[in-house]
N, C-alpha and C positions, 0 to 999 in steps of 0.2 A: 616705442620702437621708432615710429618717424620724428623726434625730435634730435635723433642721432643724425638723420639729414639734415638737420636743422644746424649741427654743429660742425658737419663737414663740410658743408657749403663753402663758409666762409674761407676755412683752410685751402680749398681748391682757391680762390679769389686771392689768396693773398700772396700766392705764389704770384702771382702779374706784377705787384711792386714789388718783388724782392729787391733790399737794396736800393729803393727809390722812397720807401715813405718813414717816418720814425711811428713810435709802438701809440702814440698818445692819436694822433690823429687816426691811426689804422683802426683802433676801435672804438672811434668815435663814427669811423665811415663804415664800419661792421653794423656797429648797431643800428644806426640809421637804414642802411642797406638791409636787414632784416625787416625791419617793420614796415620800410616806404615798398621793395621789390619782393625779398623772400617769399613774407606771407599775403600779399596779394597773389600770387603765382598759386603757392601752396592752396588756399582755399579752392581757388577757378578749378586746380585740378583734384584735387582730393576732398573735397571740403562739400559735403550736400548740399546740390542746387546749384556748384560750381559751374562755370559757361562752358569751361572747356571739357568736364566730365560730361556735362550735358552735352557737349555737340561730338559726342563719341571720341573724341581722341582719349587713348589711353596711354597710362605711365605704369611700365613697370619698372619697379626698383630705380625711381627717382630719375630715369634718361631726361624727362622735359623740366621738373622742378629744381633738380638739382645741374644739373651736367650741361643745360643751354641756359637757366638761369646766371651759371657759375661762369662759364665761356665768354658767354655776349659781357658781363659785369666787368669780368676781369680784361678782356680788351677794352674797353671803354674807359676804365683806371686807370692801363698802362699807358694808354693814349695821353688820357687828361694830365696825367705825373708826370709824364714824358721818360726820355732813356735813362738809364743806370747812368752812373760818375761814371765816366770816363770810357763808356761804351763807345767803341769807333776809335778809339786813339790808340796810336801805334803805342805796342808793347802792355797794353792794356790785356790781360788776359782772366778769365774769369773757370776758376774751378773750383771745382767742391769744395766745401768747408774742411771734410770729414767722409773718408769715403764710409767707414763702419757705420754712420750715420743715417749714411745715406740708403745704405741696401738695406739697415734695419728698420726705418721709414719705407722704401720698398715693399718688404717684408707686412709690415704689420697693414699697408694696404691693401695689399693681395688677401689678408686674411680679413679684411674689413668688405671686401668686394663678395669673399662668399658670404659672408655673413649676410648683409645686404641684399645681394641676388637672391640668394636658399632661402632667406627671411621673408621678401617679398611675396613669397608662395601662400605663405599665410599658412604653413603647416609643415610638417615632412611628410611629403608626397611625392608622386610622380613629378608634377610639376618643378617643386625643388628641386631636386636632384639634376633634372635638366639644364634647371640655371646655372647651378653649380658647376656640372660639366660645363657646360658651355663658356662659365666663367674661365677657366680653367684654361680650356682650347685656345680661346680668343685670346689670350694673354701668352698662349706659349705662341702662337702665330702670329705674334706682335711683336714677340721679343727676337724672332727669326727677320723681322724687316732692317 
């Protein structure tokens, strides 16, 4: 179950160069970024005897392993790769590839997030179900902003 974090990570990360890096060094800096950042983070918090599971801080459904792991990496990338071609220059416009693509990527997130949250409960419980909800809310009050 959590090596599924393990493989969304990255995808969140690599939306920061879209456009900026080609496929050969991107997984070259994936796999290096798993082993040097990933899984040091992963153990500290989930991993027995981990510092930060020890000093009380808790993760539910990957907010600190994956989600500020994923945040802080991918502005530091887009930083380091610098802007898109042609980003800032008049008539330069940048749109979707594919919009069908696009919601159905949407789509299959939304049902990766209840998976993930509902999953994190470690059962079908109270618990779950809350996450689930809450998944749910937060994202229809997100999509209202």
């Amino acid at each position: 179950y959590e090596l599924t974090f393990a493989i969304i990570t990255p995808a969140l990360i690599s939306g920061s160069f879209a456009d900026r890096m080609r496929l050969g060094p991107m997984l070259v800096f994936i796999g290096l970024w798993h082993i040097l950042v990933y899984c040091p983070i992963t153990h500290s918090m989930w991993g027995p005897g981990g510092f930060l599971l020890s000093a009380g801080i808790l993760d539910f459904a990957g907010g600190n392993v994956v989600h500020i792991a994923a945040g802080i990496s991918g502005l530091m990338s887009s930083i380091v790769v610098g802007k898109r071609t042609g980003y800032g220059k008049e008539g330069a416009t940048f749109h979707p590839h594919n919009i069908l693509l696009s919601v159905l990527g949407a789509s299959l997130l939304w049902v990766g997030w209840i998976g993930f949250n509902g999953g994190s409960a470690g059962g079908s419980n109270k618990l779950s179900t809350v996450a689930i909800l809450n998944t749910n809310v937060s994202a229809a009050t997100a999509s209202l902003s």
